[in-house]
N, C-alpha and C positions, 0 to 999 in steps of 0.2 A: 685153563690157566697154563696151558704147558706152552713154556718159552716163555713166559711172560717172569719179570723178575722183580717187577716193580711192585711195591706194597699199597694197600689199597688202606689209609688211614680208617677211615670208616667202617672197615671189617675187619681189616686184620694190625691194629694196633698191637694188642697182646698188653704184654708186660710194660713199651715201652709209650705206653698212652701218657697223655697229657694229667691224666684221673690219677694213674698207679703212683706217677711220677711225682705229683703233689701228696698222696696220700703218705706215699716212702717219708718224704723229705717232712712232712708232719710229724709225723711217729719218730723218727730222730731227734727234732728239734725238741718236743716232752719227753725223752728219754733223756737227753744230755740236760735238758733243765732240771728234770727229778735230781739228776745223779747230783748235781752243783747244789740243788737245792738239801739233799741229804748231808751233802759233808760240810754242807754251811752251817747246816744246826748241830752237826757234831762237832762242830770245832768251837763254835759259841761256848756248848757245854760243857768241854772240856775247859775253856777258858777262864771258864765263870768257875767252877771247880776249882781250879789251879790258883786262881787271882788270890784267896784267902790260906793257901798251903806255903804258909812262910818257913825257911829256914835259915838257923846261923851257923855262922861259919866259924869256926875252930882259930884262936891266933895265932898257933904256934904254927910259924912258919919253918921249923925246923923239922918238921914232921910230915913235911910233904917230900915225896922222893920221885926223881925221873922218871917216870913210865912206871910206875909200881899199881898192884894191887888195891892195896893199901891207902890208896889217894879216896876211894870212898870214905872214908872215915871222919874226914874233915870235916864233913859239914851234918849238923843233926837237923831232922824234919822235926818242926816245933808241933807238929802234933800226934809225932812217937813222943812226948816228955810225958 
């Protein structure tokens, strides 16, 4: 093999074989779908959660102030009562 420079598919694919190359591009495609399929059902559930957590809101609008603190206040979660 000496001087020769040319790759011999048949033996010397390696890493970048037709096999590897599909098996790679496999195993990404079920990792990026687990991943989508994970934060899909944690945002369902977070939704479903949220959808019944009502709150009201305070009317005095006199009581809210520029950039303050204090703007939390406004509004109470109806199921702190």
């Amino acid at each position: 093999m000496a001087g020769n420079t040319q790759i011999d598919p048949q033996t010397e694919g390696g890493l970048f074989s037709l096999l590897h190359g599909l098996t790679g591009y496999a195993i990404a495609v079920v990792l990026l779908l687990s991943i989508l399929v994970g934060l899909t059902i944690g945002a369902i559930k977070v939704q479903s959660e949220q959808a019944t957590n009502f709150y009201s809101i305070n009317q005095d609008l006199d009581g809210l102030k520029f950039n303050s603190s204090e703007n939390h206040k406004q509004w109470i979660n109806e199921k702190d009562k």
